[in-house]
Backbone bond lengths (Angstrom), bond angles and torsions (degrees), N, CA, C in turn:
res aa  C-N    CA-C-N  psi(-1)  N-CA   C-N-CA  omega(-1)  CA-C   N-CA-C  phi
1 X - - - 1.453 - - 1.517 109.53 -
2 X 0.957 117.41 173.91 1.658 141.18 -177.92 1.248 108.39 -121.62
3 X 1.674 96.83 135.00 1.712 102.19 172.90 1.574 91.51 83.59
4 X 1.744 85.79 -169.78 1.558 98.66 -159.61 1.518 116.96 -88.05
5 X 1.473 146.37 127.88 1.279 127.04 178.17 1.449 101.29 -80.61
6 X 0.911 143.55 -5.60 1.590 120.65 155.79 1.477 89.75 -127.41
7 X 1.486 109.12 143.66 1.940 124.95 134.61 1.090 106.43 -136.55
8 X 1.533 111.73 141.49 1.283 141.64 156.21 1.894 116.36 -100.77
9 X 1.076 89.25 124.37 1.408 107.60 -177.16 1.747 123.01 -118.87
10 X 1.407 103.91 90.62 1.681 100.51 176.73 1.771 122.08 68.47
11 X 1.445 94.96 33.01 1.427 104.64 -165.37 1.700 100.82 -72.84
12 X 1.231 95.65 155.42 1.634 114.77 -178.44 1.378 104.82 -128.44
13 X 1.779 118.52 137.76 1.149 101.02 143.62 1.675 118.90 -147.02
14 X 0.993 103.64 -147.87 2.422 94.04 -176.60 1.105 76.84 -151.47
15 X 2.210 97.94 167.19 0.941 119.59 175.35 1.554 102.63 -132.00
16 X 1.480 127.31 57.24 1.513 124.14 -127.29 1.524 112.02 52.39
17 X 1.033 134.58 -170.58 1.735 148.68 176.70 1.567 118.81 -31.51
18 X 1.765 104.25 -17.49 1.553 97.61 172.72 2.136 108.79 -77.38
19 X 1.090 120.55 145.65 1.043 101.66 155.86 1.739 119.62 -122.29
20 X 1.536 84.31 140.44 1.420 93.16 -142.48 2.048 103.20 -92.89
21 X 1.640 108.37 -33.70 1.260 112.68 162.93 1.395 108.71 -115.90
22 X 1.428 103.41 151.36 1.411 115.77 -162.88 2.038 115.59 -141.08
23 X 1.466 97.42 44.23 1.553 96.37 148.49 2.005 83.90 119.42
24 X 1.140 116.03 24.05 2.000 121.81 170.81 1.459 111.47 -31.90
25 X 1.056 115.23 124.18 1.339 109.13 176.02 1.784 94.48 -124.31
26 X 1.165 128.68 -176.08 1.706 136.24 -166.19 1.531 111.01 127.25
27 X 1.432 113.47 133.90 1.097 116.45 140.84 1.562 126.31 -152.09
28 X 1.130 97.21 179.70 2.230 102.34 -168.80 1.497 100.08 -129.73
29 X 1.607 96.31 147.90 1.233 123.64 -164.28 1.445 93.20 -107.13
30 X 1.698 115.72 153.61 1.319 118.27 -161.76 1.855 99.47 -68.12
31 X 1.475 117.42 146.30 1.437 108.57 -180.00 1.798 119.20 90.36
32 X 1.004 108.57 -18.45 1.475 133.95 -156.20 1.801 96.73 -88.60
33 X 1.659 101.67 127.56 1.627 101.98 174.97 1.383 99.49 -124.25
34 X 1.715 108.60 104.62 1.462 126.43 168.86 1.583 114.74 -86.60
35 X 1.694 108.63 128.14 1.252 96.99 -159.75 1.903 81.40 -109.86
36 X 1.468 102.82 141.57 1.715 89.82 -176.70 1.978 99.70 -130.12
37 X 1.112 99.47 113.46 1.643 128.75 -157.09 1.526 90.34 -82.44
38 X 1.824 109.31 177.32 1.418 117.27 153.73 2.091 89.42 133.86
39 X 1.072 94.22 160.28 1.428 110.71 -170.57 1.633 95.85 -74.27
40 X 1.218 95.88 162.93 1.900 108.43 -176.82 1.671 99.95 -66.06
41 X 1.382 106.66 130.41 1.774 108.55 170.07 1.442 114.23 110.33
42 X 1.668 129.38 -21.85 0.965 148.23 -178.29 1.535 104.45 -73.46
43 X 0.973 126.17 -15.07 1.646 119.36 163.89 1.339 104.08 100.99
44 X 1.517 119.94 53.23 1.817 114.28 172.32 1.491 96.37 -98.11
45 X 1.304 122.48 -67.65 1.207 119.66 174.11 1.883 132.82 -41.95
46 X 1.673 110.14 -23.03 0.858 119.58 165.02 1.737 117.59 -80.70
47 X 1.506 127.25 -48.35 1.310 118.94 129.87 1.503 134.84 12.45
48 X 1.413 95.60 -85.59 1.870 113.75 175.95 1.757 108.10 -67.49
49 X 1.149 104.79 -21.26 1.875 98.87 171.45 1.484 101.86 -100.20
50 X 0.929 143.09 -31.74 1.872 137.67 169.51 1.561 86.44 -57.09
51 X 0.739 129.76 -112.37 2.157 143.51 -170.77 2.294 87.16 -8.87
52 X 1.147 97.53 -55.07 1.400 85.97 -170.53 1.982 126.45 -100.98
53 X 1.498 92.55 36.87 1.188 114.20 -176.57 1.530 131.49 33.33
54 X 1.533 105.47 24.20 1.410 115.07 146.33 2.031 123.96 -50.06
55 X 1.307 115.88 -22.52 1.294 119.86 -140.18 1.385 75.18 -157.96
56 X 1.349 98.41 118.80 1.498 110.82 157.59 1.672 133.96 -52.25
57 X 1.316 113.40 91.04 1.968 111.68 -175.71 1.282 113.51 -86.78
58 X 1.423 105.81 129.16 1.598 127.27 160.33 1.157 95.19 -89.28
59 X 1.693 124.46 131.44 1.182 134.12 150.79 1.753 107.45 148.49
60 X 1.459 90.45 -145.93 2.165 83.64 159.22 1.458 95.36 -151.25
61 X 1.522 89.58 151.46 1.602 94.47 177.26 1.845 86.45 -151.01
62 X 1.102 110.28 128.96 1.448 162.61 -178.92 1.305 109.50 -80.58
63 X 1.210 135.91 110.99 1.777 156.16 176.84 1.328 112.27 -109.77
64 X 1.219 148.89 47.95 1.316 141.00 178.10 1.325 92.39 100.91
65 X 1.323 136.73 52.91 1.507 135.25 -177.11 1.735 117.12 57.76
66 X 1.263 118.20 -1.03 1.113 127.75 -170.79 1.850 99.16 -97.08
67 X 1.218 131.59 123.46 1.317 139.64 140.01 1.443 134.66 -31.45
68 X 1.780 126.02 86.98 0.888 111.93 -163.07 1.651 101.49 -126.46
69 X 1.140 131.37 44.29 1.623 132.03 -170.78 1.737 94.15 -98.40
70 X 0.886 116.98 141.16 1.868 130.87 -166.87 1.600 113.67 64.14
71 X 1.047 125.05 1.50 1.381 138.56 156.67 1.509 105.94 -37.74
72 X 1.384 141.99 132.08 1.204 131.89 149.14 1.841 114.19 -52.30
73 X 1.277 87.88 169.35 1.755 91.93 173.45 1.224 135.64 -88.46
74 X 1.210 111.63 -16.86 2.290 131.14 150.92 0.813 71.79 -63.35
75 X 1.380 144.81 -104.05 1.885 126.78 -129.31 1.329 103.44 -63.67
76 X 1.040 140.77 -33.06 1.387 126.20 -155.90 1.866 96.30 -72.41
77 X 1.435 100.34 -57.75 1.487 109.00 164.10 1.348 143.48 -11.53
78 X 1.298 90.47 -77.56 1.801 118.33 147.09 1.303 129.35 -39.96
79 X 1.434 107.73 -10.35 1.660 112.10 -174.75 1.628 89.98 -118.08
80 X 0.788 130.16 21.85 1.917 139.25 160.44 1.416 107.47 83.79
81 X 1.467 119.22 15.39 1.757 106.41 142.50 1.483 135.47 -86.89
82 X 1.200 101.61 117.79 1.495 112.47 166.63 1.314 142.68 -63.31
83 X 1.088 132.07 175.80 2.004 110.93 -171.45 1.445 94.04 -169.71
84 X 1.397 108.30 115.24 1.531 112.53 -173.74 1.774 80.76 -108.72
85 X 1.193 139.61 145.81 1.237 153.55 -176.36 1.370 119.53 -118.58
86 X 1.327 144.45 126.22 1.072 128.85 -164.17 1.682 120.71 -81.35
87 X 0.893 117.65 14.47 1.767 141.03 -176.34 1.449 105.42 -102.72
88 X 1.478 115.10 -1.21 1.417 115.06 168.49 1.435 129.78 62.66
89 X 1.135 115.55 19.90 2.233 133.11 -141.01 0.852 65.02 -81.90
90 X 1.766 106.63 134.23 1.214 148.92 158.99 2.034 106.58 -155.46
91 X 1.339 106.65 156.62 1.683 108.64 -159.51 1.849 78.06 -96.24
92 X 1.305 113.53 116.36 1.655 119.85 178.70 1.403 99.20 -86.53
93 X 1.381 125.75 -11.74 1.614 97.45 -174.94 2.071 109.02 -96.28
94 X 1.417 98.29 -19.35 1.416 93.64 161.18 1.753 116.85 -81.90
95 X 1.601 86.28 -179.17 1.915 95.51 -172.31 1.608 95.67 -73.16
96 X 1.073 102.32 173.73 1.421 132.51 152.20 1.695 112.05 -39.11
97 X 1.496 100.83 -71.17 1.541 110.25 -175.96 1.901 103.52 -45.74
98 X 1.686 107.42 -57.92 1.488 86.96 -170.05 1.389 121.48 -86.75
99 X 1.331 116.98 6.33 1.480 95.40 154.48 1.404 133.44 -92.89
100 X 1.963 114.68 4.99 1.336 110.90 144.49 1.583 125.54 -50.26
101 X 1.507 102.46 -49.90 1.350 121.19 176.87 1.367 123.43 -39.69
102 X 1.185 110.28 -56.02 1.467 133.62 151.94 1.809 115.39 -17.28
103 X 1.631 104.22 -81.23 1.724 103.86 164.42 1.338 111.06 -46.65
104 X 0.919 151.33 -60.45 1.622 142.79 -171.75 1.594 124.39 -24.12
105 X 1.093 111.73 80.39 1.213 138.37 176.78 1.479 127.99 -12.63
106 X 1.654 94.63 -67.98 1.691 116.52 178.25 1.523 95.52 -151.30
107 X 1.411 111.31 103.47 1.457 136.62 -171.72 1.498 98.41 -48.06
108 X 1.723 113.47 -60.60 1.322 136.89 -168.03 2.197 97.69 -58.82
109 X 0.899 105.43 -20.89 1.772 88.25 -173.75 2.002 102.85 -142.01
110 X 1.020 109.54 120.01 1.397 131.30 -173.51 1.099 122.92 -54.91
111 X 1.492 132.07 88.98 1.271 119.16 -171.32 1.908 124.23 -55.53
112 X 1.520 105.87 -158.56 1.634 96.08 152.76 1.216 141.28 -80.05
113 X 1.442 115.35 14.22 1.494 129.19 -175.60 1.317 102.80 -159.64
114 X 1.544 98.97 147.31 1.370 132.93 -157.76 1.536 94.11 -110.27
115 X 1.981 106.12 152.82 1.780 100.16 161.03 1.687 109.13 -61.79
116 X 1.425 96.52 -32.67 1.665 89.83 -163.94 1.572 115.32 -62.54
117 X 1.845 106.69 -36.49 1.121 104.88 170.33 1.827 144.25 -55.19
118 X 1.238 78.52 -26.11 1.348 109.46 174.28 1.387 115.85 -63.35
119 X 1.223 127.41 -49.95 1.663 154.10 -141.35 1.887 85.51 -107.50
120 X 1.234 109.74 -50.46 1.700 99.74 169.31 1.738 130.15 -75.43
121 X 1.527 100.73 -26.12 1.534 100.71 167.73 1.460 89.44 -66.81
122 X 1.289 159.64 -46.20 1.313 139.67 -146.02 1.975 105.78 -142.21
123 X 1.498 90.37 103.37 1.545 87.83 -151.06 1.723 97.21 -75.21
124 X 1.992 118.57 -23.35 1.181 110.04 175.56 1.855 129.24 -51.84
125 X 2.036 108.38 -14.62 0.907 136.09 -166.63 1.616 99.23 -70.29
126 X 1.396 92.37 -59.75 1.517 109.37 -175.89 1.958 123.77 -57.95
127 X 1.030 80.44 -16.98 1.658 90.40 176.40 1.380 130.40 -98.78
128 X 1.354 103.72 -2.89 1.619 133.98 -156.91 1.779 81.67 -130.80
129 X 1.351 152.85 -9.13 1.443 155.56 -150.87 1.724 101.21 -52.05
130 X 1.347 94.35 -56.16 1.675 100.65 -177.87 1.280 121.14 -105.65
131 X 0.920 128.23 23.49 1.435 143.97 -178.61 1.440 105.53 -101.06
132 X 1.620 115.31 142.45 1.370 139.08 166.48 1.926 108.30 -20.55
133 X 1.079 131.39 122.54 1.931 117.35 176.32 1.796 107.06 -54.89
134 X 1.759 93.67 -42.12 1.489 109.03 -164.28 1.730 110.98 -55.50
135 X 1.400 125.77 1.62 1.313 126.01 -151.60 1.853 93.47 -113.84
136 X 1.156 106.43 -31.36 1.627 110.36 169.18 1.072 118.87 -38.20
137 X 1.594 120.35 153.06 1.359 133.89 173.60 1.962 100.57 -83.72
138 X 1.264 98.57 150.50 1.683 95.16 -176.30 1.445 109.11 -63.92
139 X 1.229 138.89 -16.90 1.784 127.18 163.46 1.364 103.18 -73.96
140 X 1.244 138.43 -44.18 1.464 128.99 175.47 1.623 109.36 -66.05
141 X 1.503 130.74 -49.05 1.334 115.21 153.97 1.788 132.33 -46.31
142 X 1.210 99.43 -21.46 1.770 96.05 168.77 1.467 109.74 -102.88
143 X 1.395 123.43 0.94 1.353 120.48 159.82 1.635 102.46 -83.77
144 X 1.281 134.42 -73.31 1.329 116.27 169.54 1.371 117.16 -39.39
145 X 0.607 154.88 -80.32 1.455 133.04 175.71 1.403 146.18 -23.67
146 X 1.433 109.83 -12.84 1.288 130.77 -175.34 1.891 86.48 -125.01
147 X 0.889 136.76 -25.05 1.309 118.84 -175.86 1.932 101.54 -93.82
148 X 1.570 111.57 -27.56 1.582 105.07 170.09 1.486 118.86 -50.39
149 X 1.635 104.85 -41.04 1.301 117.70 -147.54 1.886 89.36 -80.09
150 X 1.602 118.02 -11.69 1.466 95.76 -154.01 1.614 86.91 -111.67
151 X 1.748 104.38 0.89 2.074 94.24 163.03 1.489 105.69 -83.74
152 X 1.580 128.74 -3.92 1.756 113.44 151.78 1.577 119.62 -54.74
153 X 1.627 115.74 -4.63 1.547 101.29 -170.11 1.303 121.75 81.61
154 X 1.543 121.59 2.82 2.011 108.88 -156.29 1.458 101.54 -55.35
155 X 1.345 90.01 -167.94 1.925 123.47 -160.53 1.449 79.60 -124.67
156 X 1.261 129.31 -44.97 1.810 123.60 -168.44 1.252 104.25 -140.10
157 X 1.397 137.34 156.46 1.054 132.92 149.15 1.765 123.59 -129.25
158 X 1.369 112.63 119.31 1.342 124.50 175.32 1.521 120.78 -40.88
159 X 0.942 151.24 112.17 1.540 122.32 175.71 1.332 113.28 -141.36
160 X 1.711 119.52 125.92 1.791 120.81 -146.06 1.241 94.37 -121.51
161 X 1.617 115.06 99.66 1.337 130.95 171.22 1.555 127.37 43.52
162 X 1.620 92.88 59.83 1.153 116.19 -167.45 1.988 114.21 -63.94
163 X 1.377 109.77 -12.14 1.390 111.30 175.95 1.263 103.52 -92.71
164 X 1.111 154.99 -11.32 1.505 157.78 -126.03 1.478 91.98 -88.94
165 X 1.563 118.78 128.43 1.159 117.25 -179.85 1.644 124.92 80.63
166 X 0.984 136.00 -4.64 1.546 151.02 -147.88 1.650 97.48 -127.15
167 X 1.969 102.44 145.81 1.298 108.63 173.57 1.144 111.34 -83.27
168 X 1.188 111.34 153.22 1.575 123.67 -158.83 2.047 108.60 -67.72
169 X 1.615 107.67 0.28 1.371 105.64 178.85 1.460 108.02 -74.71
170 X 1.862 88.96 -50.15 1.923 108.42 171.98 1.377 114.78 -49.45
171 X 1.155 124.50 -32.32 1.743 121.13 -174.86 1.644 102.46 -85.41
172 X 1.194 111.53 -36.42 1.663 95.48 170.55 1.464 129.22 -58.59
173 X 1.678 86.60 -42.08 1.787 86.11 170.66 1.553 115.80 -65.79
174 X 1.683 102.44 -56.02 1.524 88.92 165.67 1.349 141.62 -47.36
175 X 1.273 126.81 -5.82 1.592 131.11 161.51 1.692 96.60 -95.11
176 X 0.775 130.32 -25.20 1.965 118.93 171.26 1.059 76.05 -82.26
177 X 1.347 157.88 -154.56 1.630 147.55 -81.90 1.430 103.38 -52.08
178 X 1.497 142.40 -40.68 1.658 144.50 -172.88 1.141 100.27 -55.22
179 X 1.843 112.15 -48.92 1.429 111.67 174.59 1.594 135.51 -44.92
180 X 1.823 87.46 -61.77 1.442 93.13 179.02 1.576 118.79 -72.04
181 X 1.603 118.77 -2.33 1.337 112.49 157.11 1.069 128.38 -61.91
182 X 1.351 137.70 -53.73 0.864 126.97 -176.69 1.395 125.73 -97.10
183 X 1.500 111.53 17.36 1.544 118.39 152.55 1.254 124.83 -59.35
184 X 1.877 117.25 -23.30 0.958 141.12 177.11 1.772 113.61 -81.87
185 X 1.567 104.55 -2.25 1.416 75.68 166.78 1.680 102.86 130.47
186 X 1.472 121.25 -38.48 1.104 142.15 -137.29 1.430 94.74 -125.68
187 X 1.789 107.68 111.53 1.463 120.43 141.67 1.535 139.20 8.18
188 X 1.010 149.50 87.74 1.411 132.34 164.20 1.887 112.23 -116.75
189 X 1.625 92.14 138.74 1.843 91.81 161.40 1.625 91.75 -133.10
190 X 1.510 95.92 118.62 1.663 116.62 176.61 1.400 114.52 -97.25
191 X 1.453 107.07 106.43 1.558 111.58 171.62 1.495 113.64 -79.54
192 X 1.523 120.16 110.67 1.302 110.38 -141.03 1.639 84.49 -141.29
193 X 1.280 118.10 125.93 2.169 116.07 152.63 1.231 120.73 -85.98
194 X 1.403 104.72 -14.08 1.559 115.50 173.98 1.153 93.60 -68.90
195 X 1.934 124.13 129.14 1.081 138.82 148.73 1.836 119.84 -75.21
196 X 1.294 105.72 -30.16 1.488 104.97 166.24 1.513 129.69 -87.70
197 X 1.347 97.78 -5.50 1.714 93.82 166.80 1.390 113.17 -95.44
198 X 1.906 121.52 -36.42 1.210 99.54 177.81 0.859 123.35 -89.13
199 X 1.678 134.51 12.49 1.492 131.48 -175.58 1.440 95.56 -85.26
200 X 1.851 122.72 -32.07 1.696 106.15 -171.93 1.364 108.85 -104.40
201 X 1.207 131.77 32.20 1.668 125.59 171.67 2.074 87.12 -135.64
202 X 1.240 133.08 -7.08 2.075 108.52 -150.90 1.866 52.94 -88.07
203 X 1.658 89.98 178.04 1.436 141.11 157.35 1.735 96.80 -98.81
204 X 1.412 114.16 -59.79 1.630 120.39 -170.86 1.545 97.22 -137.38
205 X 1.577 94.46 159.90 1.053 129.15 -169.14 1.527 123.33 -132.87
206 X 1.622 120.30 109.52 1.144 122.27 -177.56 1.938 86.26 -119.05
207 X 1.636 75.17 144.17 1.691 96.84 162.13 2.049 112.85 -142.19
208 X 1.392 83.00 148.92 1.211 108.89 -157.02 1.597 111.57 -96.83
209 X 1.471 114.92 119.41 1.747 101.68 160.62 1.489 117.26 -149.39
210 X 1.488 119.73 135.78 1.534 119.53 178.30 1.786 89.84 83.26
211 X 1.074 151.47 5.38 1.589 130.37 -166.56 1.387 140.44 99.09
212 X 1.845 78.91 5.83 1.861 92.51 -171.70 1.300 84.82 -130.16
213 X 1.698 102.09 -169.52 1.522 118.07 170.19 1.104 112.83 -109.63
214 X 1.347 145.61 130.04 1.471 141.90 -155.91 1.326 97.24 -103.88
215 X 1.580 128.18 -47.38 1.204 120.96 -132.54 2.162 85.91 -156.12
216 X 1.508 114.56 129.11 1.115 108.99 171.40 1.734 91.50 -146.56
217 X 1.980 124.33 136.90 0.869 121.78 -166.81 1.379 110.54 -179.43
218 X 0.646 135.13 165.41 1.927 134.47 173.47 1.936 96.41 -50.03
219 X 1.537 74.43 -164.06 1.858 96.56 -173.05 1.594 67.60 -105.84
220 X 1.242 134.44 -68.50 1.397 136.06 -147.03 1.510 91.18 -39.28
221 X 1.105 106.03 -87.99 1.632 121.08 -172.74 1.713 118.67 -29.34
222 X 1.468 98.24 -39.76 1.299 98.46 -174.82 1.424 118.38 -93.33
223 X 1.527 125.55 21.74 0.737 134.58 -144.57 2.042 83.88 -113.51
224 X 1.394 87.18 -48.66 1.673 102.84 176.51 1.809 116.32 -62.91
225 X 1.579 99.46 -28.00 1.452 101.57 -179.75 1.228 121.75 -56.59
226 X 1.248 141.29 69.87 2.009 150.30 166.68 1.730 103.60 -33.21
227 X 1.357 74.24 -36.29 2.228 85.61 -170.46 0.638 100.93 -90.87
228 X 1.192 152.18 -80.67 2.045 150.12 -174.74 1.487 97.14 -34.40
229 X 1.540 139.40 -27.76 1.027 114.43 -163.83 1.806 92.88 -117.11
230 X 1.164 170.35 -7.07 1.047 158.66 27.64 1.192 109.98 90.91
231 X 2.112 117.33 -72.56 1.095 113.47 -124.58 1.808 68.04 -123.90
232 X 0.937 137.54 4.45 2.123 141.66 -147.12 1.446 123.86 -149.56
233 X 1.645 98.44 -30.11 1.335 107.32 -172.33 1.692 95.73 -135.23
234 X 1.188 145.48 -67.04 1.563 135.90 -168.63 1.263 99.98 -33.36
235 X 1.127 93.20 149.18 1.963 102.98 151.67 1.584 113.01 -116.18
């Protein structure tokens, strides 16, 4: 395709009477890993639920040129966005294997990933295959979770601070699998606090403060920013 598979344009959203985003603009190019920064409360995660119709959006936001703001979230889904959530939901009393099964989109036609493939990018996956989900360590629960979401097939995938909590061996790998996703082809916007994971996998970099976007720019560039990170990101 041409152009952007996601834009967001001037998005709004509430939390009752607070308003919590205030006019977001961003978008990603097919293949493209946008890493979108900003201190906890600033509205990234609220962001990734407006676009995926958790959260009611004022504005427009754009899916493959297609209009999808008041869309439910099965449909939005169904139209090849993905949503890795930072709560890690996965069904713990089934195995491993069937809650790959579970993401599988359209049983009848094969996406770009296989269970098996799946179970070999992550060999701790594979050993755990028939076993309870609920019995995982929380990096193997945010690897299933990001590997369910990618037997839907998406066009993009959302993913909300997918290292959070994890030893820093697990977050490396977890930025090599984000990577090698979207070498394959496939969308990502990574809501990420790790400054060292999204500076070596984004292409671009938006950061977030108060409900807007302050600052959108390379890793290069932002690498130089003292002030964008200072005045957006320190605590």
């Amino acid at each position: 395709m041409t152009g952007a598979m996601l834009k967001v344009t001037d998005l709004h959203a509430f939390y009752g009477k607070s308003h919590v985003l205030r006019g977001v603009n961003l978008e990603i190019m097919p293949g493209e890993v946008i890493a979108l920064l900003g201190r906890n409360g600033v509205g990234r995660s609220t962001t990734a639920k407006a676009i995926m119709g958790e959260v009611a959006p004022k504005g427009q936001i754009l899916f493959k040129g297609r209009p999808i703001a008041g869309l439910e979230s099965h449909k939005i889904a169904r139209l090849g966005l993905g949503y890795v959530p930072e709560a890690r939901d996965i069904f713990p009393t089934m195995t491993v294997r069937q809650n790959l099964i579970l993401g599988v989109k359209n049983m009848r036609k094969p996406g770009k990933y296989t269970i098996d493939q799946m179970l070999d990018m992550f060999p701790n996956l594979r050993e755990r295959a028939d076993n309870p989900a609920g019995v995982l360590s929380g990096g193997e629960k945010q690897m299933l979770t990001m590997c369910r979401t990618l037997m839907g097939d998406p066009d993009l995938i959302i993913i909300d601070e997918p290292t959070e909590g994890l030893a820093p061996k697990i977050v490396h790998r977890i930025g090599d699998m984000i990577a090698d996703i979207a070498r394959t082809g496939v969308a990502i916007l990574l809501i990420e606090q790790k400054l060292s994971i999204a500076l070596r996998i984004a292409h671009r970099v938006y950061v977030m403060g108060h409900g807007e976007i302050v600052y959108a720019g390379t890793p290069e560039d932002f690498r130089t920013r003292d002030d964008i990170r200072a005045e957006w990101l320190e605590v």
